[in-house]
Backbone bond lengths (Angstrom), bond angles and torsions (degrees), N, CA, C in turn:
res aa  C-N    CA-C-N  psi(-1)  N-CA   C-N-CA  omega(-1)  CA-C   N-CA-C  phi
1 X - - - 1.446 - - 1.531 108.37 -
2 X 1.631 120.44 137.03 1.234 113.06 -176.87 1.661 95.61 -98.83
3 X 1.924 96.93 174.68 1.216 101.34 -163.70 1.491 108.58 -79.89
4 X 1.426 119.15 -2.13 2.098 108.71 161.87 1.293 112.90 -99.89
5 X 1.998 116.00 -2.76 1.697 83.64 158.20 1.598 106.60 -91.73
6 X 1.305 112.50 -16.06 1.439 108.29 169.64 1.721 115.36 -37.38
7 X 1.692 107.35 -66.24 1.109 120.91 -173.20 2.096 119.13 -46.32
8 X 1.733 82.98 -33.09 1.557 88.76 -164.35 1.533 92.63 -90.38
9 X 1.435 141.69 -16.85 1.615 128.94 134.67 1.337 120.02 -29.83
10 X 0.882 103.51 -72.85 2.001 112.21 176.12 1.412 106.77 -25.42
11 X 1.216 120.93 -52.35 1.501 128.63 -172.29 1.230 111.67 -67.50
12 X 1.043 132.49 -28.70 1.356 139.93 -147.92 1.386 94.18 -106.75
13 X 1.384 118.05 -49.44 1.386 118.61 157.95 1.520 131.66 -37.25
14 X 0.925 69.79 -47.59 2.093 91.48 -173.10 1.382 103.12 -71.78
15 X 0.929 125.56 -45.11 1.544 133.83 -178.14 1.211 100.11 -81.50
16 X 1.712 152.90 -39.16 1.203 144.55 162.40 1.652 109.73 -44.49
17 X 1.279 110.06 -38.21 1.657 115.00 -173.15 1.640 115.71 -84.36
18 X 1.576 112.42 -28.10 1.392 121.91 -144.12 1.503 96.74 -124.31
19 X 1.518 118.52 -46.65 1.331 128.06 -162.67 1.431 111.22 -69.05
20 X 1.734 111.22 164.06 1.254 108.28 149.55 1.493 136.32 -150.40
21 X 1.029 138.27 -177.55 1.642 118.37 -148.80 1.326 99.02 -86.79
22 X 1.781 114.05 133.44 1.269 125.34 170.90 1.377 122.52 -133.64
23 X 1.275 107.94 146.63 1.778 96.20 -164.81 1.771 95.38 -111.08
24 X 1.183 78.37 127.66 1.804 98.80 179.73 1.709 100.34 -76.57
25 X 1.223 145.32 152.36 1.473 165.81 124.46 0.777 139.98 -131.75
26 X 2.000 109.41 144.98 1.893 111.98 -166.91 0.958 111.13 -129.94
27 X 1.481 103.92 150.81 1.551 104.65 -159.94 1.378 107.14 -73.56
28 X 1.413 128.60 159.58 1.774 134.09 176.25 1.437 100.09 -126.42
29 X 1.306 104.88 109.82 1.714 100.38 164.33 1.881 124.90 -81.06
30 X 1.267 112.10 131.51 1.811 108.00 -178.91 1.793 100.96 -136.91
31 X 1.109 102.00 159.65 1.512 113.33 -171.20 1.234 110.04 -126.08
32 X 1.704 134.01 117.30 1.442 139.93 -167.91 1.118 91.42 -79.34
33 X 1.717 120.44 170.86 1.170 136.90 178.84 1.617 131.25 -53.71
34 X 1.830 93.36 -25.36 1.653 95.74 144.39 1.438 139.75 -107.56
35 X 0.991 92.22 55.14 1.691 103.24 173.66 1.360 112.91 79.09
36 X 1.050 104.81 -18.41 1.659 107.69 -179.70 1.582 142.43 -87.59
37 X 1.480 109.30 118.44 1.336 140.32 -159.11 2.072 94.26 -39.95
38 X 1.279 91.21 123.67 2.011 89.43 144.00 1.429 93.37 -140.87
39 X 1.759 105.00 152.46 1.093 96.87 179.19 2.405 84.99 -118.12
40 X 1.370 101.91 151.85 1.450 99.72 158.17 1.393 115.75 -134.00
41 X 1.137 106.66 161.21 1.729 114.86 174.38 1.353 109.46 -113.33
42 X 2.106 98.45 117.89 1.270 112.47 157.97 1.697 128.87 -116.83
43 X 1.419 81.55 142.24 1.456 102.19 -175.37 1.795 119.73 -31.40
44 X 1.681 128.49 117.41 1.067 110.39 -171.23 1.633 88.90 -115.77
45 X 0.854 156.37 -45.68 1.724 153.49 131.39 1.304 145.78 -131.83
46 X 0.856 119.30 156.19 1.537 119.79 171.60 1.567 140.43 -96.83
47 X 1.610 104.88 105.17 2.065 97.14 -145.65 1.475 85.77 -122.63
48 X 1.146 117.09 -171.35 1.251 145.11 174.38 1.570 116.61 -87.51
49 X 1.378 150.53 135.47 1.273 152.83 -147.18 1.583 97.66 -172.49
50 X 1.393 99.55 138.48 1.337 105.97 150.20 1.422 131.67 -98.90
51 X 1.316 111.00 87.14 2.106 94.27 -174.05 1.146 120.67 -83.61
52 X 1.360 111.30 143.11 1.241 139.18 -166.54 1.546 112.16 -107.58
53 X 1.136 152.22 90.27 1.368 155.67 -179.77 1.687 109.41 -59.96
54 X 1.239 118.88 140.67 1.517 104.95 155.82 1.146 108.13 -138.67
55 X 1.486 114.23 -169.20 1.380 112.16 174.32 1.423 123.02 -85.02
56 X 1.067 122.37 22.13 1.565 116.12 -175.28 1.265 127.74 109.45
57 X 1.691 93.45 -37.68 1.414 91.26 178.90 1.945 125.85 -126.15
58 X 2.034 77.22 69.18 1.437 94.53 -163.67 1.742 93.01 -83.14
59 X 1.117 131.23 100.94 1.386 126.53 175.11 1.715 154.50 -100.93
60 X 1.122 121.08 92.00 1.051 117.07 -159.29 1.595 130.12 -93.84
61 X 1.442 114.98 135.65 1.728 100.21 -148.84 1.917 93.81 -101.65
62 X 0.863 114.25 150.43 1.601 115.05 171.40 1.800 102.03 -128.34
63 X 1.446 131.31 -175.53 1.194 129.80 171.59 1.206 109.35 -66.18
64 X 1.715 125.34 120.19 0.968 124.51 -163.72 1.148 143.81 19.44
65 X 1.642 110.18 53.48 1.500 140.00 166.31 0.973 129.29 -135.27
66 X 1.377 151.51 105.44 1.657 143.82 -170.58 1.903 94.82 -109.30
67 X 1.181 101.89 118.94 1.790 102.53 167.25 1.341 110.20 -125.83
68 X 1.517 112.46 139.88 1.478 117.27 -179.17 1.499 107.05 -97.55
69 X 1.476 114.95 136.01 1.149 110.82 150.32 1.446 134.82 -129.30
70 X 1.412 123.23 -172.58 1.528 118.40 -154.24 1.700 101.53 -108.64
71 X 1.241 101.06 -10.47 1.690 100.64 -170.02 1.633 91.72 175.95
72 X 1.489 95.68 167.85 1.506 110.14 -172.91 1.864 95.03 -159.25
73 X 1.204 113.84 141.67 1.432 127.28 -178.72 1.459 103.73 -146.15
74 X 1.788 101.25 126.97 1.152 136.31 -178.99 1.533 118.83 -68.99
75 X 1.405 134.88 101.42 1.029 132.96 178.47 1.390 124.58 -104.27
76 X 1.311 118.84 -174.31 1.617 118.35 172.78 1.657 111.80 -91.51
77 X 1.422 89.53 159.99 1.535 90.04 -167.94 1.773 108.53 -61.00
78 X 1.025 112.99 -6.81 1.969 123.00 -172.49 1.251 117.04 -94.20
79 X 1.338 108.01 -17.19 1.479 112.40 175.94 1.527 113.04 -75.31
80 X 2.115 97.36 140.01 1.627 116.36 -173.31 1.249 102.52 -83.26
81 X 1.750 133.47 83.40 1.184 129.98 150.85 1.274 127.65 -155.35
82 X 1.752 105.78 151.49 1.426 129.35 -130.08 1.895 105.96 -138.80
83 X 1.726 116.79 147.33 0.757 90.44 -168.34 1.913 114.75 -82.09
84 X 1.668 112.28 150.08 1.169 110.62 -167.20 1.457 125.05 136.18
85 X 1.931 95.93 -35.10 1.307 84.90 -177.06 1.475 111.16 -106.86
86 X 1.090 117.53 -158.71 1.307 138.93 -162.60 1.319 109.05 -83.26
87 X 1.103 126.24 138.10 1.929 121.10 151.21 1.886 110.97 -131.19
88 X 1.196 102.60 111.76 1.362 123.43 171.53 1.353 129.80 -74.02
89 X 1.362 131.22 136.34 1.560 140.76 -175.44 1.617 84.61 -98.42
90 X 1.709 72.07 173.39 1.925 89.38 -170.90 1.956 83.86 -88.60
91 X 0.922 147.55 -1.78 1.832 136.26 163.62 1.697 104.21 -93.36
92 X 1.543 118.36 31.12 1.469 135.45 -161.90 1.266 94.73 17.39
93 X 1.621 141.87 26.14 1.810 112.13 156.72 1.744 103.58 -59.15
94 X 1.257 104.98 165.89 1.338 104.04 176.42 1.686 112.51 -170.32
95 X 1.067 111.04 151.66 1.985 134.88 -157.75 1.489 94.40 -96.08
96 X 1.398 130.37 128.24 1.800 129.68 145.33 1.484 118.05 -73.15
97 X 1.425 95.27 114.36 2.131 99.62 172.63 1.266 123.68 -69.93
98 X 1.550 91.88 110.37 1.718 102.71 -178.54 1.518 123.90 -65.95
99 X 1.546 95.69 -20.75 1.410 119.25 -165.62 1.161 120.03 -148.27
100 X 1.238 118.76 158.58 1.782 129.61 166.68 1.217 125.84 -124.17
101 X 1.099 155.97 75.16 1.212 141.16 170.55 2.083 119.30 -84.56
102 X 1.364 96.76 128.50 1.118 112.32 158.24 1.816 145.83 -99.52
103 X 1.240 84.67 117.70 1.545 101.65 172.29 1.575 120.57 -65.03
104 X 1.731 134.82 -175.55 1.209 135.08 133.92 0.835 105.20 -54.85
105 X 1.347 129.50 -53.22 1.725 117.85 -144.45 1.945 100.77 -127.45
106 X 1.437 126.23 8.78 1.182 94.21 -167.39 2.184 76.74 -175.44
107 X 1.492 93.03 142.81 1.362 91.02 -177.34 1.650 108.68 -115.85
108 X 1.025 140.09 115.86 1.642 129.13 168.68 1.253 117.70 -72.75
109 X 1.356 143.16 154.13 1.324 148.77 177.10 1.814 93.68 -136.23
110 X 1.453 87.34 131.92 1.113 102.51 169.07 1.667 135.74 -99.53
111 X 1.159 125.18 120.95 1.618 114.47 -147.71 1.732 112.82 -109.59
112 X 0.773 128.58 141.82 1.547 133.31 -178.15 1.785 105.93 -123.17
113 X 1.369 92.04 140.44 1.861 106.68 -177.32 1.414 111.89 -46.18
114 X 1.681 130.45 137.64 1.583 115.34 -177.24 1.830 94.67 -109.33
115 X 1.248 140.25 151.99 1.193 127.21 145.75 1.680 117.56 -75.24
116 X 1.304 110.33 137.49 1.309 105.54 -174.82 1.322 115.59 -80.45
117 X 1.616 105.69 158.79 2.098 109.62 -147.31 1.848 81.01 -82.69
């Protein structure tokens, strides 16, 4: 075993001990017969995450971009998520990912407050 599938074990571990089940979803845009937009969210999976809450002013700077977010949850490096979609609690409240960052072994998503529809 090399030392990044080692590493990407570790995670999987950690998240077996620490994590908890969250359902990722992306939005699908379709257009009724009058032209008009619905968008719905379908389910792309349900993995294990560690969320992390903050106070608001979790901030991350890019080239001439500063974005705040509200929380960020630690995933495995295999998990399908992108920025945009959804990440769901088991009381289905749920955060929009502003961001993605990828690791070798472990990906964070960064989450921002949604108002509910």
């Amino acid at each position: 075993m090399t030392m990044l599938d080692s590493m990407k074990a570790d995670t999987v571990n950690i998240l077996s001990t620490w994590g908890e089940s969250l359902v990722v979803k992306r939005a699908t845009n379709s257009f009724d017969g009058t032209g008009k937009a619905t968008q719905t969210w379908t389910e792309v999976g349900t993995y294990l995450g560690d969320w992390q809450p903050s106070d608001g002013a979790l901030m991350r700077s890019e080239v001439g971009l500063a974005i705040k977010s509200d929380a960020q949850v630690i995933f495995s490096v295999t998990v399908d998520i992108e920025a945009g979609d959804r990440v769901y609690r088991a009381d289905d409240s749920y955060e929009n990912v502003n961001y993605c960052k990828k690791y070798e072994d472990h990906i964070t998503a960064f989450l921002t407050k949604t108002e509910k529809e």
